[in-house]
Structure formats: structure tokens, C-alpha cells
C-alpha positions in Angstrom: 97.3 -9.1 -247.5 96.3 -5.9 -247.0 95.9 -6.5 -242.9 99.2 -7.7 -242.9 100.5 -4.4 -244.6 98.6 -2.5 -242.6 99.8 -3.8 -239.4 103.3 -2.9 -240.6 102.8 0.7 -241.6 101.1 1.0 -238.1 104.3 -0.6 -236.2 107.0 1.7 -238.6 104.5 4.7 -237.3 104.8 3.4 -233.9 108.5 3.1 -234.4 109.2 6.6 -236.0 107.0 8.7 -233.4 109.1 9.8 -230.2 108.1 8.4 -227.1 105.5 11.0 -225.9 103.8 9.5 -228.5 104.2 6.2 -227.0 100.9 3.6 -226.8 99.6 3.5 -222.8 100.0 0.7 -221.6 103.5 0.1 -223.6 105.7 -3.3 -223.6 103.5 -6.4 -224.3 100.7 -5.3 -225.0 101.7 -2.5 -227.7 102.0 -5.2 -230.4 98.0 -6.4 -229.7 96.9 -2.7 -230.0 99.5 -2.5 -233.3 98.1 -5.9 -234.7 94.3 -4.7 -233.8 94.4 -1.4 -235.1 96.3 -2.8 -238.4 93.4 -5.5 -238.7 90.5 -2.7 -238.5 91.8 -0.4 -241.1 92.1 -3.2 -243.4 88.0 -4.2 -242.7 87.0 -1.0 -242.9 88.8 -0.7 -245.9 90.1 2.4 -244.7 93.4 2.3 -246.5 91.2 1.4 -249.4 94.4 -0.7 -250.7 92.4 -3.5 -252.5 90.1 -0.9 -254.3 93.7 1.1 -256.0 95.4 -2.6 -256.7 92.3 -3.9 -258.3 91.6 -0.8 -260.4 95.1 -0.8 -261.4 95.6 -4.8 -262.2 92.3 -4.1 -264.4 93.7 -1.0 -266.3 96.4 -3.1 -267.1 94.9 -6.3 -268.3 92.8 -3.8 -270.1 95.3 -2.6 -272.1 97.4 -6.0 -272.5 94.4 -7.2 -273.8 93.6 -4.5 -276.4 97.5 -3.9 -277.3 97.3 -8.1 -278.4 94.1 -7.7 -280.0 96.2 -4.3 -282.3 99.6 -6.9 -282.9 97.5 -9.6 -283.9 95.6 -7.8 -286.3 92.0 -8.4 -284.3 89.5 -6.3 -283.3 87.9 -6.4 -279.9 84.7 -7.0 -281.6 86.2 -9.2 -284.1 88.0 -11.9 -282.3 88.1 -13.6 -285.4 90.4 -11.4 -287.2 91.3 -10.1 -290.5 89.1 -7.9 -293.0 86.0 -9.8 -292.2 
């Protein structure tokens, strides 16, 4: 997934530059260079999009979890519940 989207921000950069900016080589073989240079910063991890959607799917199950634990009256170390 996050090859895929970083072969399209790499193409709408391609796309907004002016021409002088233009890959060498141009026509054909401007979408391998897109699709190659797309596919190495998702590797390297360079766009470090995994690490920010991970973090922030875990804050948020984090806090789902403890806000159901508060409604139902539990405690994270009481799963149980009530005044036990």
C-alpha cells in the first residue's frame, strides 16, 4: 500500500514540475523510473508512512479500548468489573 501511494505522489510531482524539470530519457520510460523510485522510498521506509498509520491505529484502539472499559464500568486491571 504504501509503494502504491508512493508511486503516485512521485507521478503528481512529476506532473506538477515544468518541463525543465522533466526525467532524461522522457516518454516510455519515465513511468519505470516513476514506478522505481515510488517502490524504493516505500523499502526504505523513507516516507515512514506505515510507522505514522500504525502509531495512530494504536492510539486509537488505545483509547477505544479504555473509553469501553470507563462505560462499562471496568477497570483495565479489572476486567471483571464492578467494586471487586
Amino acid at each position: 500500500m504504501e509503494a502504491a501511494f508512493a508511486v503516485y505522489l512521485v507521478r503528481a510531482m512529476r506532473a506538477a514540475a515544468s518541463e525543465e524539470a522533466a526525467i532524461p530519457g522522457g516518454g516510455v520510460y519515465e513511468g519505470f523510473i516513476e514506478d522505481a523510485l515510488g517502490r524504493c522510498l516505500a523499502e526504505r521506509g523513507s516516507l515512514g508512512l506505515a510507522r505514522a498509520l500504525y502509531a495512530g491505529l494504536s492510539r486509537r484502539a488505545g483509547a477505544e479500548t479504555q473509553n469501553g472499559l470507563k462505560e462499562s464500568g471496568r477497570q483495565a486491571d479489572n476486567p471483571v468489573g464492578g467494586d471487586e
